[in-house]
C-alpha positions in Angstrom: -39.7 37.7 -44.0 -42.9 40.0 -43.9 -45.1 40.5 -40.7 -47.4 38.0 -42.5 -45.0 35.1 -42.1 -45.0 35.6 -38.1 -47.0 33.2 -35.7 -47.9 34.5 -32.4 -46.4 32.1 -30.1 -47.4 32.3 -26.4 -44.1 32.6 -23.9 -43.3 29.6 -22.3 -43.2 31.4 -18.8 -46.6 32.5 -19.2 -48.1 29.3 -18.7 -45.9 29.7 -14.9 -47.5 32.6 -14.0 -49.9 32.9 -11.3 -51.3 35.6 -9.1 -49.3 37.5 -6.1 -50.3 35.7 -2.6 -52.3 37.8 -0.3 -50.1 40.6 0.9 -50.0 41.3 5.4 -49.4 44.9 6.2 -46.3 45.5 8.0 -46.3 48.1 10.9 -43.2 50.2 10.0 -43.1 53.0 7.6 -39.6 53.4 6.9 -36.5 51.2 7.0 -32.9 52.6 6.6 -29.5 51.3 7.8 -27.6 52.2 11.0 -24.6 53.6 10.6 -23.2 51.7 13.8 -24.4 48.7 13.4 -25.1 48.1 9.6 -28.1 47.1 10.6 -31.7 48.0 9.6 -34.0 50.0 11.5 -37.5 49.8 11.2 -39.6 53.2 12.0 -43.2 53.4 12.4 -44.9 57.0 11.1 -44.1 58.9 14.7 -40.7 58.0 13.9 -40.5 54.9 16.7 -38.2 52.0 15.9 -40.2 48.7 15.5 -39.1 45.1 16.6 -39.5 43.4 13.4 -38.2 40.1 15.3 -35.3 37.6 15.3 -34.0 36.3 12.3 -31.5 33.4 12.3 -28.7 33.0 10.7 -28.2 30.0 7.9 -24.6 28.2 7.2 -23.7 25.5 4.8 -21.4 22.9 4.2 -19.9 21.3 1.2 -17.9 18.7 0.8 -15.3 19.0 -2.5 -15.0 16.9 -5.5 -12.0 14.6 -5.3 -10.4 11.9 -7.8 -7.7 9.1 -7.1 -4.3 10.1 -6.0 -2.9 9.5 -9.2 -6.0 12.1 -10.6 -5.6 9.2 -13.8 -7.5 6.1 -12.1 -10.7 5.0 -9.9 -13.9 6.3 -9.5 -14.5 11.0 -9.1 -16.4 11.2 -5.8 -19.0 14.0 -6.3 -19.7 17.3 -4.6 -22.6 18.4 -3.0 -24.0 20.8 -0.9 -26.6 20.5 2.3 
């Protein structure tokens, strides 16, 4: 196959793209982790730590996929996840 047989073909994920959303400046500088805590610390450029407010927690639940008692019979009862 030569060079000549190609056809430029755009990539599919091209067509997705779109341009970053507006971007909101931040008041820290600097983040690194506290060696106590394993937590981040936010700094502003004099080296003050900066409330970067509260952020909740998220937990799930699943329930598990399950067949008869038998595993050989009746209906599979799905999984799914909230």
């Amino acid at each position: 196959m030569t060079t000549a047989n190609l056809i430029a073909v755009r990539p599919w994920g091209a067509s997705r793209l779109a341009p970053y959303p507006t971007t909101i400046p931040r008041p820290h500088a600097s983040v690194s982790v506290a060696p106590e805590t394993q937590l981040a610390v936010f700094l502003d450029r004099a080296g003050h730590t900066v409330e970067m407010g509260k952020h909740g927690t998220n937990s799930g639940t699943e329930t598990s996929t399950s067949t008869s008692a038998d595993g050989q019979h009746g209906n599979d009862q799905d999984s799914n996840q909230d």
